[in-house]
Structures are given as structure tokens and as C-alpha cells.
C-alpha positions as CSV (number, residue, x, y, z in Angstrom):
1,X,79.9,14.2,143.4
2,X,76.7,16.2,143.5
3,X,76.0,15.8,140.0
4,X,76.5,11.9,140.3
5,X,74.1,12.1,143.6
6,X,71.9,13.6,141.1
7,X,71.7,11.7,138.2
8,X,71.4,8.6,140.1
9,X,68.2,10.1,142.2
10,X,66.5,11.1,138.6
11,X,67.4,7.1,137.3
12,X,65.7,6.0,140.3
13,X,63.1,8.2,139.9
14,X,63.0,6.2,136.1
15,X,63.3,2.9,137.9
16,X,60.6,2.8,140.6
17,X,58.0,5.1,138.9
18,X,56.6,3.8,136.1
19,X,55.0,0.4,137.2
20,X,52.7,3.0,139.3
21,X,51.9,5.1,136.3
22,X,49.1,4.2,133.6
23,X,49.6,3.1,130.4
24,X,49.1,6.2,128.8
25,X,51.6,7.8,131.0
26,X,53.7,4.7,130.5
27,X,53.7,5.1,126.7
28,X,54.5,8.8,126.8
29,X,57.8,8.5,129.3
30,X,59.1,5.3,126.4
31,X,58.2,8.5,123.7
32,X,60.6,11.4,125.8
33,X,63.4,8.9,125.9
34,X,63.1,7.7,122.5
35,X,63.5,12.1,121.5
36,X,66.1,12.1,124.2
37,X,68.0,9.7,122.7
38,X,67.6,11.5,119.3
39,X,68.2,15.0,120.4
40,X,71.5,13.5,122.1
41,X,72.4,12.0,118.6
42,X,71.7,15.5,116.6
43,X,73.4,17.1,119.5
44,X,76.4,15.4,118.7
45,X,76.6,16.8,115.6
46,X,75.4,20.7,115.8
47,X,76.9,20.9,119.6
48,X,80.7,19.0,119.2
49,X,81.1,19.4,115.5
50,X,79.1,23.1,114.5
51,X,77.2,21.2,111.8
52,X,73.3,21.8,111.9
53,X,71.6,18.9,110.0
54,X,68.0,19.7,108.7
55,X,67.6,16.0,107.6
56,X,68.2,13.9,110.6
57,X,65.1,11.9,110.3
58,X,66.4,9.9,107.8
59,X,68.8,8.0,110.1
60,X,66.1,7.5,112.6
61,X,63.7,6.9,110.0
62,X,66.5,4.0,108.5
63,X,66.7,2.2,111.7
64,X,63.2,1.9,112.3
65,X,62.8,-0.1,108.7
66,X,65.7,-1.9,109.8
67,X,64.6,-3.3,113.2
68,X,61.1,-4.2,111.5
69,X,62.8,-6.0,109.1
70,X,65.0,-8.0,111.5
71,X,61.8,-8.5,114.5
72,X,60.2,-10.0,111.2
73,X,63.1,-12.2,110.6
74,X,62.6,-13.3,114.4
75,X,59.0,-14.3,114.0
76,X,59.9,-16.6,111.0
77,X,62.4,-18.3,113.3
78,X,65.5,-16.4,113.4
79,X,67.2,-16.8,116.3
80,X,68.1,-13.3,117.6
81,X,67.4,-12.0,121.2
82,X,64.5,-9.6,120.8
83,X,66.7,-6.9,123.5
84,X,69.4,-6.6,120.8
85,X,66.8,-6.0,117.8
86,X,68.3,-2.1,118.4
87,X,71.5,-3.2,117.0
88,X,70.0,-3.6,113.2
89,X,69.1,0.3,113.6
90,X,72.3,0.8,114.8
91,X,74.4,-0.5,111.7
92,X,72.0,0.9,109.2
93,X,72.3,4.1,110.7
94,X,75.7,4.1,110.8
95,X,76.3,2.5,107.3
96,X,73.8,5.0,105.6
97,X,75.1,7.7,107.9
98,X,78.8,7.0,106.3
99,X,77.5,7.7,102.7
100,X,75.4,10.7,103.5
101,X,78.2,11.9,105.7
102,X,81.0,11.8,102.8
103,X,79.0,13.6,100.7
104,X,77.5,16.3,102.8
105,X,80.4,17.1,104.9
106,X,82.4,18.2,101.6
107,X,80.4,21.5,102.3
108,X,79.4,23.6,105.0
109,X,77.1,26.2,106.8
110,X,74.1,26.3,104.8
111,X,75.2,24.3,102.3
112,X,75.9,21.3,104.4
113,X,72.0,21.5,105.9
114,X,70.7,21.6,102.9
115,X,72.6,18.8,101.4
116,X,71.6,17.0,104.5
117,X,67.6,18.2,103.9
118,X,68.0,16.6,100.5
119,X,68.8,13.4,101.4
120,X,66.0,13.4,103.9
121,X,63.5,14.3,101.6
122,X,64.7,11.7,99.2
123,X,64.3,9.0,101.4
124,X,60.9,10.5,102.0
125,X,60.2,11.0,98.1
126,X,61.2,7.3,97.3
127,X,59.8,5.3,100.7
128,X,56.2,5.1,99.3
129,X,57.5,3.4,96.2
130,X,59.5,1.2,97.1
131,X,57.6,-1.6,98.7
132,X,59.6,-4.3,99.4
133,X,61.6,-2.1,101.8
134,X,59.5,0.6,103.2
135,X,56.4,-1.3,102.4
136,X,54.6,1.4,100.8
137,X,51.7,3.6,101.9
138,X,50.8,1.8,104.8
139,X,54.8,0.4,106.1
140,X,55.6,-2.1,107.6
141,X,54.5,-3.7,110.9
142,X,55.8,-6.8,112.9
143,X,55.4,-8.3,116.3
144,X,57.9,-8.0,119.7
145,X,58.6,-11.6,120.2
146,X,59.2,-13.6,123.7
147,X,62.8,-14.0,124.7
148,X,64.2,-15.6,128.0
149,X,60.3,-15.8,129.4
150,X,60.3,-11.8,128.6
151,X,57.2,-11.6,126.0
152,X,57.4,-7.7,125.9
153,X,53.8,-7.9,125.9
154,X,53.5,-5.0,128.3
155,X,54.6,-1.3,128.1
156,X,56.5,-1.4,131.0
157,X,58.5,-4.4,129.7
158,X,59.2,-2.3,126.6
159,X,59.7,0.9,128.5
160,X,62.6,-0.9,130.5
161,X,64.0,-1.9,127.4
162,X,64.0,1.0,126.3
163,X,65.7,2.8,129.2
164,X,68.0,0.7,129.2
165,X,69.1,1.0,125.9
166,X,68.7,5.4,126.2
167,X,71.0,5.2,129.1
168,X,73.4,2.8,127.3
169,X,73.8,5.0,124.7
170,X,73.7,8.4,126.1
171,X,76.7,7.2,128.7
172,X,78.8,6.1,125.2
173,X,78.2,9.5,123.5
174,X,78.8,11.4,126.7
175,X,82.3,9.3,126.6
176,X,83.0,9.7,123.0
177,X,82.5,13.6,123.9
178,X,85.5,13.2,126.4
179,X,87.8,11.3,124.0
180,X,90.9,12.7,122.2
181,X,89.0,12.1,119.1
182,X,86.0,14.4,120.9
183,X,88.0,17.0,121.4
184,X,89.1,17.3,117.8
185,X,85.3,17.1,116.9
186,X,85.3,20.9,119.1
187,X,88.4,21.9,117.0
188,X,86.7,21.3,114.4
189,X,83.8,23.3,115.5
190,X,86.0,26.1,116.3
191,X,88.1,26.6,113.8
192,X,88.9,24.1,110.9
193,X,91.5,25.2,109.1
194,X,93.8,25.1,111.8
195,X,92.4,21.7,112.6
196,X,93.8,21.1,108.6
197,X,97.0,22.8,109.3
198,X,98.1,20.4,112.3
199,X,98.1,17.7,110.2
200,X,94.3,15.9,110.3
201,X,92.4,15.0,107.8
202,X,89.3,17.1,108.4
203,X,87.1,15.9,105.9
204,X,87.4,11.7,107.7
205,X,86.7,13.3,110.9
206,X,83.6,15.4,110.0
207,X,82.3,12.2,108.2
208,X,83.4,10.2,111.7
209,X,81.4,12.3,113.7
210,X,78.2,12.4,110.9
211,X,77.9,8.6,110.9
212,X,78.2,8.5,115.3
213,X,75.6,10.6,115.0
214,X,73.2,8.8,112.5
215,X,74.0,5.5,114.5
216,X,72.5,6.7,117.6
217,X,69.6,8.2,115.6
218,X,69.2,4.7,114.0
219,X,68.8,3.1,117.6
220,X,66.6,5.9,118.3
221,X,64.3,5.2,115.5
222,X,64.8,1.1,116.3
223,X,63.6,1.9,120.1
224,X,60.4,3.7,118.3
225,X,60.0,0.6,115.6
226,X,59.7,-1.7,119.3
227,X,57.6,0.6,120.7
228,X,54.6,1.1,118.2
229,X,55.9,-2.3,116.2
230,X,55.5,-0.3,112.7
231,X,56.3,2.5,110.6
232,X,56.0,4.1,107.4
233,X,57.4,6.7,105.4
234,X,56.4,9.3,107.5
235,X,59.2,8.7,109.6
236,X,60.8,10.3,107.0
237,X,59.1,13.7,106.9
238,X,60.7,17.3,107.5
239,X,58.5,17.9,110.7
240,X,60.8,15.0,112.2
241,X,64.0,16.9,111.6
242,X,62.5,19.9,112.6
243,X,61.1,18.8,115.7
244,X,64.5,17.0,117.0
245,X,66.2,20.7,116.0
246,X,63.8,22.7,118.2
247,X,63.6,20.0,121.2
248,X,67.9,20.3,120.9
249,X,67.8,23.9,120.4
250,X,65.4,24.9,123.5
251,X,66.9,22.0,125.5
252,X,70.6,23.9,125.0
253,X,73.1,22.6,122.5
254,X,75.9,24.0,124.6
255,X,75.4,21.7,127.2
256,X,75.9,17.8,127.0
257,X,72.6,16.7,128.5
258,X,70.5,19.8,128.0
259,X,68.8,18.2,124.7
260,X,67.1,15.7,126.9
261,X,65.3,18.7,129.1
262,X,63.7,20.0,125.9
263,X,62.9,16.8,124.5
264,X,61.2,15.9,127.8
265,X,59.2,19.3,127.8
266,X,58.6,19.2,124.1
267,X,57.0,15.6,124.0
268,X,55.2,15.9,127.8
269,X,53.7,19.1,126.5
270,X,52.6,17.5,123.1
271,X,50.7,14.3,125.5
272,X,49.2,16.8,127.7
273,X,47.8,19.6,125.5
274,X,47.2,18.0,121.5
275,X,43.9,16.6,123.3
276,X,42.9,20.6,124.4
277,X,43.7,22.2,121.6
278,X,44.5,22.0,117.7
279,X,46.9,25.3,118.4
280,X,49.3,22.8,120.3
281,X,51.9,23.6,117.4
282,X,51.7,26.9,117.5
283,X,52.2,27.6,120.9
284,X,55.3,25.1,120.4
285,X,56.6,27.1,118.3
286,X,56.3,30.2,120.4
287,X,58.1,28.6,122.8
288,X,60.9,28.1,120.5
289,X,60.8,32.0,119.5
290,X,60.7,33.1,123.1
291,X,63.6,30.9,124.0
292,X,65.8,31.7,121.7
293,X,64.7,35.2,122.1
294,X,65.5,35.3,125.9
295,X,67.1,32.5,126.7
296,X,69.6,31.3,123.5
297,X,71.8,28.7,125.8
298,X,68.3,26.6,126.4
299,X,66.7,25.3,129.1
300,X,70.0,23.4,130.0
301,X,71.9,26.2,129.6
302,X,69.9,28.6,132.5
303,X,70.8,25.5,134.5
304,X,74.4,25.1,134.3
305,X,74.9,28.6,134.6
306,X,73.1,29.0,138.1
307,X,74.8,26.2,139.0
308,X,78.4,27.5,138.6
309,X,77.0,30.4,140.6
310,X,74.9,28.4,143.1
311,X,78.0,29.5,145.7
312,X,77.0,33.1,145.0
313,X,73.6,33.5,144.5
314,X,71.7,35.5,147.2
315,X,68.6,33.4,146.9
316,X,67.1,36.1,149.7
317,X,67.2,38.2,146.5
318,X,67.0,36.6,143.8
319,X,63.7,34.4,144.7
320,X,61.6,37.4,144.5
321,X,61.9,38.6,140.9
322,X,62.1,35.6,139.7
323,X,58.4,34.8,141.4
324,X,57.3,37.9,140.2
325,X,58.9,37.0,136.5
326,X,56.7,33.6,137.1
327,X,53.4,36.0,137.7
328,X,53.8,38.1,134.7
329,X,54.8,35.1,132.1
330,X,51.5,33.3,133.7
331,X,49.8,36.4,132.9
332,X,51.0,37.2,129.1
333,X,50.5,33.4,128.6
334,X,46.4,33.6,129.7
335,X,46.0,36.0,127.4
336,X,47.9,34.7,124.8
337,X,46.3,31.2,125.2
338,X,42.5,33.0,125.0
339,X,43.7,35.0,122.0
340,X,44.9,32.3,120.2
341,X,41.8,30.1,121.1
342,X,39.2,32.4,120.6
343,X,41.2,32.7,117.2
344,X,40.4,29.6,116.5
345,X,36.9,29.2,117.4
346,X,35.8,32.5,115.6
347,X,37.5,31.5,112.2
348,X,37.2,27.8,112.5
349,X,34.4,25.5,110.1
350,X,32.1,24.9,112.9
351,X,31.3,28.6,113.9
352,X,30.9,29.7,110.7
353,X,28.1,27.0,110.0
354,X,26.7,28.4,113.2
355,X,27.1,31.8,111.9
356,X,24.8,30.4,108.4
357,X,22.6,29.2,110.3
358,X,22.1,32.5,112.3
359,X,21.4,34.2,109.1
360,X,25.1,36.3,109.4
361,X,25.1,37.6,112.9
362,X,27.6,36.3,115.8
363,X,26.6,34.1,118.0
364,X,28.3,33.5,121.0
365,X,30.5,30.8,121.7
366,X,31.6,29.1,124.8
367,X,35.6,29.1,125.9
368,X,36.7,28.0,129.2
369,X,33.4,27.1,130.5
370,X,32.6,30.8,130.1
371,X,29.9,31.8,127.1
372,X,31.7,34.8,125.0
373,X,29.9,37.9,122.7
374,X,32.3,38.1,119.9
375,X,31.1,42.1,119.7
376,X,31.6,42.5,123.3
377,X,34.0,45.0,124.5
378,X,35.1,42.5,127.6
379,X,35.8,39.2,124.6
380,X,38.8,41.6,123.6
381,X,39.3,43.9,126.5
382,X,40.5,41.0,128.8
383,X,43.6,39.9,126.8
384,X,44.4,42.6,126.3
385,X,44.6,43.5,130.0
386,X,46.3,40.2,131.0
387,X,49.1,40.5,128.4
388,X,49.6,44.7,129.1
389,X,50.1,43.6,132.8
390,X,52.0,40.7,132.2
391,X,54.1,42.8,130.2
392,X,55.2,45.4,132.5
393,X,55.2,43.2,135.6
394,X,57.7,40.3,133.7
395,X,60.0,44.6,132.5
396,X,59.8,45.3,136.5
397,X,61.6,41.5,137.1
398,X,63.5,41.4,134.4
399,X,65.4,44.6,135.3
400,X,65.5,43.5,138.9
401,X,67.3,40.4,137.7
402,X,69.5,42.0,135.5
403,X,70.4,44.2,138.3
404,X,71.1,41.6,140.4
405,X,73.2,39.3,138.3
406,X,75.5,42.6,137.0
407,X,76.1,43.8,140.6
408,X,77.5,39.8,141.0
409,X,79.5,40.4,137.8
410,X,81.1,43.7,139.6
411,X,81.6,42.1,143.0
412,X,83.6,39.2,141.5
413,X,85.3,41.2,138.6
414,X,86.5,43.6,141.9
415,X,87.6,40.3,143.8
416,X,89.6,39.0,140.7
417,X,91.5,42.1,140.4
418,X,92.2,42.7,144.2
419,X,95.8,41.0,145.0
420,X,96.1,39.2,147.5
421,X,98.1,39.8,150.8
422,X,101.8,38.7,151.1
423,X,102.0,35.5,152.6
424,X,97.8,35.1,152.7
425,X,98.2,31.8,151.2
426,X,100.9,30.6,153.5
């Protein structure tokens, strides 16, 4: 009941907000559930089934051609309601997914992702030639077209849409994942020979699962084709499969709905910092590192497992190092952030045209409103203060918390082992 109170706050939240939001803002919330619809899709596959895909952009990149293809049947006077346009990116998702599928499920473990890169980076090899598909170098483009007095001429109008058709979705994957058929998928995961020795066909169920999987990519990439009403062959590329592994990845695979928490961070932090700074990608990637460094379940993952606990935790006690945690990751993060944009500065095109002009020497250079001597003691001192005491404060929490949760782990390991009295239960 508490989860349901929850979810229906946060789709309230999706309701009423946006028409108060600008369009930029507007455009970036129809972007995170476009990736949470993908990351749910790939999720599907490397969560229920074990199977990592590092060519998933293919079946999003295939329903995106496919929608264009049909909203450009519309303007010539199909007649096809413009809401169910996701439908074309469906099928050719699935239908492409159940060819790539056969093949690539015949292997496994590395081999499968790299069968599955392959394909990807055919697709991507062949888009730019063949024109009358892909449309070439510069795509193909089309226009959302009036249906029922809707002209989807507004963001918001497109943004609903596109909730809609996230939520949609998400619900039938979440029920697929509590099918009989679902729960085979975890066999599989698990262990697939014995799958093999009860009797199933392992081989038809791994391809099953691939093709659910590139279906809801396909609508994925359809919501995108409505969206930005084109697309080219970048759509294709290996940074799209890579991205929708790290935002599943840091989200946390091993929980249902934790993909969409890291494609929401991954895509709000790429809106708010790509204008700062060109180092946006690196310091996504860092994320990725540090996450799977410290935190391998995901974002998701840290949730669901306070929550089991939430009956248990001492928030008296617990609150404290985790604040203090918060202090010294803000801390190693300043002076990582400086680093890495002084970094920048010092080695990029425009400094050293500056450094021409000043006959060799280094000039200063301005970074955070604050004008810096690349010679100076302080320019180097500083973040190497902030990380040093960022460091030891985030070892002083991190043993408190580790202290704290194995104390829990004895106190309930003791109560598990302590009978009970006779007749306690009566």
C-alpha cells in the first residue's frame, strides 16, 4: 500500500507539473522518460534474462525510422491516429528484434554482447547508404499531425503523449516480469541448463525475451522520432548503447524500476551541466566508476534495501554519518571539479593562443569568477586540500556506517537464532 501511495504521488507530480515548467524544462522531462522507457527495455534483458546487450540502439534506432516513415504516410493522407504512430516502432522493433535475437542468443556471456555490438554497428555502417530508408546523411524528418483537434503543436501535448505511452509500457513489462513466462526468464538467468533439463526450449525463450525487449526499445525510439520529428543514423551509434548500459547499471539492474532513477539523473545532469562544461562526459563517467565502485546494486538498489530496513533503522544514528558522508563527497567533488576544469583550460586551444601571444609565459586565467596563476602554489594547493579532507572525512563516515549497519546485522542475526517461548505465539 505504501509503495502504491507512492507511485501515484510521483505520477501526480508528472501530471500537474509540467504545464508550469518552461519549454526547455518541458523538453528535458519528454527526454528522461524517453531513457526510462529504454533503460526499462535493456533492463529486461540484462536484469530478468542475465544477457548484457552492447547493441541496443539498434532497436531504438529501428523504431524511430519506422514511426518517421509511418507520420509521413499520415501527412500524405493516411488515415492513422497520430497517438498510435508508437505502434510502427513497436513492430519493427519486435520484428527485427526476432532476427537479431535467434541469432545472438545461440551464444552467450561475451560472446552474446558482442554479437549483439555487431549488429548495432551494422545498422550504423549501412544507415548512411541506404537512402530510401534511413535517408542518408542528413535522415529523415516529418511533421506530428492534428488528430481529434489535438495538433501536438506544443511540447506539453507531446510530453503527455509521451507519458502516457512510458507508463503504458512500463506497467506491461513490470507484468510480463510477474508472469509464469517471467519467471522462467530468471531461471534462465540463474542457471540454464537446468532450465534445459525440465523440459523448455531455452534457446525460444531467450529469443522471446530479446525481441520483448527490442519492442519496447522500438517504442522508445518512436516516442524520440515524435519528439524531435527526425533522425538519422546516429541513432545508431555505440555511445547510444553505452549510455542506456550506464543509466541501467547506476540506476540498479536488480531492481524493477531502479533503471528509471539513473536515467532520470543521467539525462537531468546532461540538461544542466553540457552548457558549463565540455568535461560533462567525463564526470559521467566517474559517476559510473564510483557507483559501481561503492555502490554495485545502483541507485535503486540503496533504496530498496533501506526500505526493507526502514523498520529498523535508528535514523537518531544513522542521519549523522550519512550528513557527514554528504560533506566529504561535496568536498572531493570541488576539488575534483576544479582539477578537472582547470585541466581543461590550461591544455585547451584558446590558452595556448594566449600563451603565443604572451611570448611562452602563463598567463592567468579566470575559473569560477576567481583569476588563477598557473605557477602559483594556492592554483594546486587547494585541490589538493579539498579532496585530502574530503577523503578522510567521507573514511570517518564510512566506518561509522559500516559500524552501524553490522551491529543491525548482529542484533537481528541474535533475534533469528533466539527461540521463542512455549506458548509465546498462543
Amino acid at each position: 500500500m505504501r509503495n502504491i501511495s507512492i507511485l501515484v504521488a510521483i505520477l501526480a507530480l508528472a501530471i500537474a507539473v509540467p504545464p508550469f515548467l518552461g519549454i526547455a524544462w518541458q523538453n528535458a522531462l519528454v527526454n528522461v522518460l524517453i531513457a526510462s522507457l529504454f533503460a526499462l527495455a535493456f533492463n529486461l534483458l540484462i536484469g530478468q534474462a542475465g544477457l548484457l546487450s552492447f547493441g541496443h540502439a539498434a532497436y531504438f534506432g529501428i523504431g524511430a525510422f519506422a514511426a518517421l516513415h509511418l507520420m509521413i504516410a499520415i501527412e500524405d493522407g493516411l488515415a492513422f491516429p497520430t497517438p498510435l504512430v508508437p505502434l510502427a516502432g513497436a513492430a519493427a522493433g519486435l520484428l527485427v528484434g526476432i532476427v537479431a535475437g535467434y541469432f545472438a542468443t545461440m551464444r552467450s556471456g561475451v560472446y552474446f554482447a558482442l554479437v549483439t555490438l555487431a549488429i548495432a554497428e551494422l545498422f550504423h555502417s549501412l544507415a548512411p547508404h541506404l537512402q530510401g530508408l534511413f535517408g542518408g546523411e542528413s535522415g529523415v524528418s516529418s511533421m506530428r499531425m492534428p488528430w481529434q483537434g489535438i495538433i501536438f503543436g506544443s511540447l506539453i501535448e507531446v510530453y503527455y503523449l509521451t507519458l502516457g505511452w512510458v507508463l503504458t509500457c512500463g506497467l506491461a513489462l513490470w507484468a510480463y516480469t510477474r508472469t509464469p513466462f517471467g519467471r522462467l526468464t530468471l531461471a534462465l538467468r540463474d542457471n540454464e541448463q537446468r532450465v534445459q533439463f525440465l523440459g523448455y526450449n531455452a534457446h525460444a525463450a531467450k529469443v522471446i525475451v530479446f525481441a520483448v525487449s527490442a519492442m519496447a526499445s522500438g517504442v522508445a525510439g518512436a516516442l524520440l522520432a515524435i519528439s524531435n520529428e527526425t533522425a538519422n543514423y546516429s541513432l545508431f551509434a555505440t555511445d547510444v548503447s553505452a549510455q542506456v548500459v550506464l543509466q541501467t547499471f547506476v540506476g540498479g539492474s536488480t531492481v524493477f524500476f531502479g533503471p528509471v532513477f539513473g536515467a532520470a539523473a543521467f539525462t537531468l545532469f546532461a540538461f544542466l551541466v553540457s552548457d558549463l562544461t565540455r568535461s560533462w562526459v567525463f564526470y559521467q563517467g566517474l559517476i559510473f566508476v564510483l557507483v559501481m565502485l561503492y555502490a554495485p546494486t545502483g541507485i535503486g538498489g540503496v533504496i530498496a534495501y533501506h526500505a526493507r530496513h526502514r523498520r529498523q533503522l535508528d535514523w537518531s544514528r544513522l542521519a549523522g554519518p550519512y550528513a557527514l558522508a554528504l560533506v566529504g563527497g561535496l568536498l572531493v567533488a570541488a576539488g575534483v571539479v576544479y582539477l578537472t576544469e582547470t585541466v581543461a583550460v590550461l591544455f585547451g586551444e584558446g590558452y595556448a593562443v594566449r600563451m603565443r601571444d604572451a611570448g611562452g609565459s602563463l598567463p592567468r586565467y579566470d575559473l569560477f569568477g576567481v583569476s588563477w596563476d598557473p605557477a602559483g602554489i594556492l592554483t594546486w594547493l587547494l585541490p589538493l586540500i579539498l579532496i585530502g579532507a574530503g577523503g578522510a572525512v567521507l573514511v570517518r563516515a564510512r566506518r561509522s556506517i559500516a559500524g552501524f549497519w553490522n551491529r543491525m546485522g548482529r542484533t537481528e542475526a541474535l533475534a533469528a537464532a533466539t527461540p521463542e517461548p512455549a506458548g509465546g505465539t498462543a
